[in-house]
N, C-alpha and C positions, 0 to 999 in steps of 0.2 A: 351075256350082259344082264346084272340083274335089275329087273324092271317091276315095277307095282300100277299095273293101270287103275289101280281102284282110289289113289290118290289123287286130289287133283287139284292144282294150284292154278286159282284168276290171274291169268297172262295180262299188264297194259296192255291196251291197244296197240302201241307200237310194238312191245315188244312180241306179240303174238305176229305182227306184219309183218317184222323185218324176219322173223322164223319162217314163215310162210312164204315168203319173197323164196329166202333162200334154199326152203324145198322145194319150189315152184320148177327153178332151176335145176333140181335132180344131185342138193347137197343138203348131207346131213346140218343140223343145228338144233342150238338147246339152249334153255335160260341159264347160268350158270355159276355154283359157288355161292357166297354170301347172301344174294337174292332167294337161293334154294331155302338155308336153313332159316334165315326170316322170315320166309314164307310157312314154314312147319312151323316155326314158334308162333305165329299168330301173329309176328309182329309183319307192318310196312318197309320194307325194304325201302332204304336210301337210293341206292341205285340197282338197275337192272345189266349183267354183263351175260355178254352171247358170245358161245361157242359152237367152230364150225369144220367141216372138211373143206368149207372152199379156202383157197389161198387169197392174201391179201388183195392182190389185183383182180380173181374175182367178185370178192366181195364189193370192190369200186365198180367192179361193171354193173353191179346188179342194183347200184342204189344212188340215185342223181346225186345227192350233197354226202360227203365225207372229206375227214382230214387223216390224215396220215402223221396221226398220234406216235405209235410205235412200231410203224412198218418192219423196221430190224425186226422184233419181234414178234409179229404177225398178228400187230392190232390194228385196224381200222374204225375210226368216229366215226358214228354212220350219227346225220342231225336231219332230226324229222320234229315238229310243230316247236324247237325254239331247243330242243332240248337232245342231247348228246347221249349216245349209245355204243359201248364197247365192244368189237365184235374181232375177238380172235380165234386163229385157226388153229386146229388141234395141233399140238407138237411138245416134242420130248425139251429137255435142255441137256446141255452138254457140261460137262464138268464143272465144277465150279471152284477154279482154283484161289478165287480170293474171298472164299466163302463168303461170298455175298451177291456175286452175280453170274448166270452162266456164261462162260466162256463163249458160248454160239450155241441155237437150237435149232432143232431139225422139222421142220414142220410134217405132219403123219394125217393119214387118214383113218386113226381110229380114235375113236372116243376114248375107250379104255385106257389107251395109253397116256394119253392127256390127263386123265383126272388120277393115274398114277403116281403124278410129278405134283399134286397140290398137298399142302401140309399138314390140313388135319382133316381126318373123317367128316366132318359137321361142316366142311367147306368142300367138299370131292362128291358135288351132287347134282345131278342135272336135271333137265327136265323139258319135255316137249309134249305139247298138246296130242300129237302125233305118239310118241312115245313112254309118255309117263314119266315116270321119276328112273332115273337112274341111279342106282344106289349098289355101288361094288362094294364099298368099304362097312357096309354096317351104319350108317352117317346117320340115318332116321333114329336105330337102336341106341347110339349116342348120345344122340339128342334127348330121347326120353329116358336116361339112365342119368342126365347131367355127367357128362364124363369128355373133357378134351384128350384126345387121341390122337397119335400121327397115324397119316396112312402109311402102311409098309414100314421098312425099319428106323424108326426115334431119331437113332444117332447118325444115317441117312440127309434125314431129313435137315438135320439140324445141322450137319455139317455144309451140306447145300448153303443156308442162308443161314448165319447163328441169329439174326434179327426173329426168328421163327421162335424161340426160346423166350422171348418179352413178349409176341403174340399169346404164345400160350396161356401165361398169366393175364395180359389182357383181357383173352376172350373168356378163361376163368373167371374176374372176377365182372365181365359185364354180363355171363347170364347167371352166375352163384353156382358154378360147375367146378368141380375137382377135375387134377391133374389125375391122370391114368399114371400106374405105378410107374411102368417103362418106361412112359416117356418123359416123367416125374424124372426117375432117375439118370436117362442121360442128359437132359437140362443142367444137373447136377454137375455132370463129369466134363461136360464142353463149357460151363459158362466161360471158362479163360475167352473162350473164341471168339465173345460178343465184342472186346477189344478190336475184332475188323470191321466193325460195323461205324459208320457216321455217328457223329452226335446229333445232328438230326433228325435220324430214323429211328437214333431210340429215345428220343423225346415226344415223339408222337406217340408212342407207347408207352411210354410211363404217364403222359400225361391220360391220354384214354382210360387205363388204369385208377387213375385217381379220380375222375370225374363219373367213374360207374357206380352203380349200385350199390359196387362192395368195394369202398378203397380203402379196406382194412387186406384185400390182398396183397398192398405194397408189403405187407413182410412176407412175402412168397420171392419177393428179389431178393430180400437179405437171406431166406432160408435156403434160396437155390443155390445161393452164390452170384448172384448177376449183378445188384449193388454193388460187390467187392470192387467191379469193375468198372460201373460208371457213376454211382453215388458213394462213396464207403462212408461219408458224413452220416448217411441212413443207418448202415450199421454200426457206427458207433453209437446213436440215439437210441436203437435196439439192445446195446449192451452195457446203458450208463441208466444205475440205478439211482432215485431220488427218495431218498435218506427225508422225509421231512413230513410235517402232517396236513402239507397243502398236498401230498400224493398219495398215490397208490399202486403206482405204476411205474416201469421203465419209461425215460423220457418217449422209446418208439409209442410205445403201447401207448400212453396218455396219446401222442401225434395222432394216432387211429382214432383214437376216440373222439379225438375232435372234429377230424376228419366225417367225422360220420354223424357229427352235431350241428356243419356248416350244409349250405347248400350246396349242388352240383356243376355251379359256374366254376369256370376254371381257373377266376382269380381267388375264388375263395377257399378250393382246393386245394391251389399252392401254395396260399398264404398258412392254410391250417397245416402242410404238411412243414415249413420252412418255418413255422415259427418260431420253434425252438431247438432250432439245429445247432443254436451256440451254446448251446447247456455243455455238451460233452467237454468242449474245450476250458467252459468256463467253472466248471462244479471244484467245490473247495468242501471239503470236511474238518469240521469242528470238531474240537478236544470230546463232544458229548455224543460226536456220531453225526451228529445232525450237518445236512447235505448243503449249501448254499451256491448260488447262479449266479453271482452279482455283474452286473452290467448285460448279460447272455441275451437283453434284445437288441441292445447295438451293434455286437460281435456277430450276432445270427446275422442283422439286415447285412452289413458287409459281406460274411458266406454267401447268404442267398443270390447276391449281385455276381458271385463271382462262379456259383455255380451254377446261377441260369445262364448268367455267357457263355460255360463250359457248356450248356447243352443247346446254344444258341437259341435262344429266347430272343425275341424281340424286346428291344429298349422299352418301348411304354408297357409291355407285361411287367418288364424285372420294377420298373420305378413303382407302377400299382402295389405288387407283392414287398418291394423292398418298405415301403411305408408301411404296411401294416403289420409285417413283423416285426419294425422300430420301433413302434408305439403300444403293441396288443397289451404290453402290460404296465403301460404310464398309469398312476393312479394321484391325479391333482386331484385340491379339494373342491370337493364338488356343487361348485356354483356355477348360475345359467356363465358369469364371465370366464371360466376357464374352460367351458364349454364353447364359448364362442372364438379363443385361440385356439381348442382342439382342429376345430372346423376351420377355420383359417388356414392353420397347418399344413392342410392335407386338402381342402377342399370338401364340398356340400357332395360331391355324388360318391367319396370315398369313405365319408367318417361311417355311415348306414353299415357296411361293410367291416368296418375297425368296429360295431358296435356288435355284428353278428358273430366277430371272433374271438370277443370276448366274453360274450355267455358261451360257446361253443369251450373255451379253454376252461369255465369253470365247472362246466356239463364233465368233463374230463379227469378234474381231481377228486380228491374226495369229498367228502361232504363236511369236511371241517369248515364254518362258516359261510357253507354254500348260501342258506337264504341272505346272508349279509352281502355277499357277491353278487348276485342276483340282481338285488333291490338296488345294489348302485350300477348298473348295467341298465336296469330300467328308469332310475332317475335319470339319467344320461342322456335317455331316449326320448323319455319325457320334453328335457332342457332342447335337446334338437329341435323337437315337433314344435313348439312353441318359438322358437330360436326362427325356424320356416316360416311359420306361419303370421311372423310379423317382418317378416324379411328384411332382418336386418344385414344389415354390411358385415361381410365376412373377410371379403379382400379390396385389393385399392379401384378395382374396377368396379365396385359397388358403392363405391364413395358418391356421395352429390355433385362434385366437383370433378375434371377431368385435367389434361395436360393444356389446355388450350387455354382454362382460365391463369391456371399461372405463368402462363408465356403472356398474356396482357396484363399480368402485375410483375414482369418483367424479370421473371425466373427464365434461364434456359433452361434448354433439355441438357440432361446429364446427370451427376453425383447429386445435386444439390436440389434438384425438383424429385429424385426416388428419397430422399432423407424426408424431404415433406410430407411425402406422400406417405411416408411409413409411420412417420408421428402422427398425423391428421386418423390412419387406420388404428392404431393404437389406443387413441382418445375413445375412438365410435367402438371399438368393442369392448372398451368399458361403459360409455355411456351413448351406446346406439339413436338415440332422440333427438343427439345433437348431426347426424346426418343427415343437415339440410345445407344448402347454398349457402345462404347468409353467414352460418355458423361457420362454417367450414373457410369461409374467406377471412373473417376476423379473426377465426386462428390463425390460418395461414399467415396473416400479417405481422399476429405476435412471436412465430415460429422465424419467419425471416428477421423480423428484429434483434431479434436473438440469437440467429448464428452470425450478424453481423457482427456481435460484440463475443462471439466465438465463445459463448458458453451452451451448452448442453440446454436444450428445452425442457420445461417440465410444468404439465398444466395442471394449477391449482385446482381447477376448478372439478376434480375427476373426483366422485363418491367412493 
């Protein structure tokens, strides 16, 4: 077993007890996996997972509170000061004929075997106060080489789980580590396989992907082959070139660079990666060469709705992202009043967001009229802050007025109190001043005058 006592990783308290519990008892245990390598990188571990020789129902015997998380497979939740600790027992797995999960596993009493069956070197490392680091596969040399690795044979590995083939690039581009040739190349040869995997298990991974460090590794799906299989919209935006002198880049290429111009929240992410996913469909070439998109943010939001469902996105993700790749490249003239239907639009905690993806998209192309870009990106910003800061009515629930007043001026609810309501908003976000009570009821009254005699409102009185 190869061991380094001269390393030594600060165990939590718990997790150093529940080790100590469990050799108390006369069985092996060890901190183990992902806890390992964040602990060599310097960083904090998320969570803490423990590995053991005792069997599951030992492990209940030896510790008052547990749940029995994955007892089939030999996990027990051991809950100590409020917080939850995974503690399975060593064991092989047995075939895995739907390459995705084992058939059955055998639970073992050796360590070694156990961390035989994990997927990459930088995660097949243990470690016990008692015993130091355990490191069979090279996992530390790894780590300081930047290199993802399978333990034992690649195409093994990956036939086991094909979801292990999207981890790769994951954990690639969350610490800026390169793919090891071998296992570079049967990623390659098996992506067909990731077709057995869920769409929600490879959506946790692409989006982890995209929200890391480096989410310019998304073309590491298209160069593997993996996109073919659950985005091809990706590669086609990797392989549709833009002909014009607002680029410089393939539409993918430009996607990265925006990518890498947005923040690391995950709407921002997918908005930078989705924004321009309708170019491919949409691009037209002119008699001069020159590339044209027309319509390609509307066609994109549609895409995007239909391939976040395919990857089972939650509804209020897909509506956040479908807006702002609707709108990322609306360019009205630029007054505080069209600035206050943007924000209407879309709402006050979205438009900050539509404003970040739009310097981010021109960070992206070339520098053909970039400072002009820019400056209207920042006047934009300007119109908001000020737009806030006198907090004007944005929508009908900002109105001075509510439903209650016009049911006492003897509107019901229905068609004909939302028609008011949307004139009444339309007035105040051209002339915000007039969102007071008073004003708002004297219109009201000329507004119902006026669909009694069934013609169309229109207030003279709007600058």
């Amino acid at each position: 077993m190869g061991t380094n006592d001269n390393v030594k990783i600060v165990l939590p308290r718990d997790v150093s007890f529940i080790i100590s519990e469990l050799e108390g008892k006369g069985y092996e245990a060890y901190a183990v996996g992902g806890c390992i390598r964040d602990s060599l990188l310097g960083k904090t571990p998320d969570d803490w997972d423990i590995t053991t020789s005792a069997s599951p129902e030992e492990v209940k015997a030896v510790f008052q509170r547990t749940i029995d998380t994955g007892i089939k497979h030999g996990t027990v939740t051991v809950r100590l000061h409020g917080r939850s600790y995974e503690v399975t027992t060593f064991r092989i797995d047995g075939d895995y004929s739907d390459g995705r999960h084992p058939d059955n596993v055998e639970f073992v009493k050796n360590l070694d075997e156990d961390l035989k069956r994990r997927d990459f070197t930088i995660n097949a490392m243990a470690y016990s106060e008692k015993a130091g680091i355990i490191d069979l596969f090279n996992g530390r040399e790894d780590l300081e080489k930047g290199i993802i690795r399978c333990v034992g044979v690649s195409r093994e590995r990956f036939s086991e789980d094909a979801l292990r083939m999207m981890r790769a690039v994951r954990f690639a581009a969350r610490f800026g580590f390169s793919i090891e040739e071998s296992t570079y190349e049967a990623i390659k040869d098996l992506a067909p396989t990731l077709s057995k995997v869920s769409a929600e298990r490879i959506r946790v991974e692409f989006e982890k992907t995209l929200i890391s460090d480096h989410p310019e590794f998304a073309r590491e799906f298209y160069l593997l082959g993996l996109s073919k299989v659950f985005l091809p919209e990706w590669d086609a935006c990797l392989e549709c070139p833009q002909n014009t002198v607002h680029h410089l880049y393939t539409v993918g290429e430009h996607t990265i660079r925006v990518m890498q111009n947005v923040s690391n929240d995950h709407i921002m992410r997918l908005a930078a990666f989705f924004h321009d996913i309708g170019k491919p469909v949409s691009r037209k070439t002119d008699k001069k060469g020159h590339d044209h998109f027309v319509g390609h943010p509307v066609l994109g939001a549609a895409m995007t709705v239909n391939i976040m469902k395919r990857l089972k996105y939650d509804n209020a993700t897909i509506d956040k992202v479908r807006v702002l790749v609707e709108r990322h490249d609306d360019r009205p003239a630029l007054t505080i009043e069209n600035i206050r239907h943007e924000i209407s639009g879309m709402g006050k905690e979205i438009y900050p967001l539509l404003l970040e993806l739009r310097h981010a998209d021109v960070m992206g192309q070339s520098d053909f009229h970039r400072e002009e870009k820019l400056n209207r990106v920042s006047e934009s910003r300007r119109y908001f802050d000020e737009i806030c800061s006198e907090n004007d009515a944005l929508s009908v629930r900002d109105l001075a007025i509510k439903g209650r007043d016009l049911i006492e001026m003897g509107i019901d609810k229905g068609p004909s109190m939302g028609i008011i309501f949307d004139e009444l908003l339309a007035i105040v976000l051209k002339n915000p001043e007039l969102n007071e009570r008073d004003s708002l009821i004297s219109l009201t009254k000329s507004i119902i005058n006026v669909i009694k005699h069934g013609e169309p409102f229109v207030y003279e009185g709007c600058k």
